[in-house]
C-alpha positions, 0 to 999 in steps of 0.5 A: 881480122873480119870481125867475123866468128870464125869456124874451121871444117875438116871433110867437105864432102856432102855433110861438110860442104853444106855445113861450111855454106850453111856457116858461110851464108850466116856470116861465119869466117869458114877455113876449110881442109879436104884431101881432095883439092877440087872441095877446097876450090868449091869452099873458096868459090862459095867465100871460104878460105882453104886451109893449107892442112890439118895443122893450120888451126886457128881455131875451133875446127869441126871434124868430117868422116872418122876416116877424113880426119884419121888420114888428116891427122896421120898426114905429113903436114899434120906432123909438126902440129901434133908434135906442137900440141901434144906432150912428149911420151 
């Protein structure tokens, strides 16, 4: 471990790229998740990790657009979390 807080974004278009390098040039650990697999390699060129998926949650994640993480939650890879977090029922 870095030592480093750590922050994860979902949704790096405009507000969530910025964010992350915001995050990242304060000494931030940032892991990010995008659909959009091009956003994650700009993240991991700027010093952020790519998150596998939604799932991967380690810690604290801040959203995206309603939709971004509508369709990240629905998502295949997001399945195993839900069922993980959330109660049967």
């Amino acid at each position: 471990m870095s030592g480093k807080e750590r922050v994860g974004v979902i949704g790096l278009g405009l507000m969530g790229s910025a964010l992350s390098g915001n995050l990242i040039q304060n000494g931030y650990e940032v892991s990010g998740f995008d659909i959009e697999p091009a956003r994650m390699r700009e993240l991991e060129e700027r010093g952020g990790r790519a998150a596998a998926s939604p799932a991967e949650r380690r810690f604290p994640w801040l959203g995206g657009k309603p939709e971004d993480c509508r369709r990240a939650w629905w998502s295949q890879s997001a399945r195993l979390c839900r069922e993980k977090l959330l109660p049967a029922g």
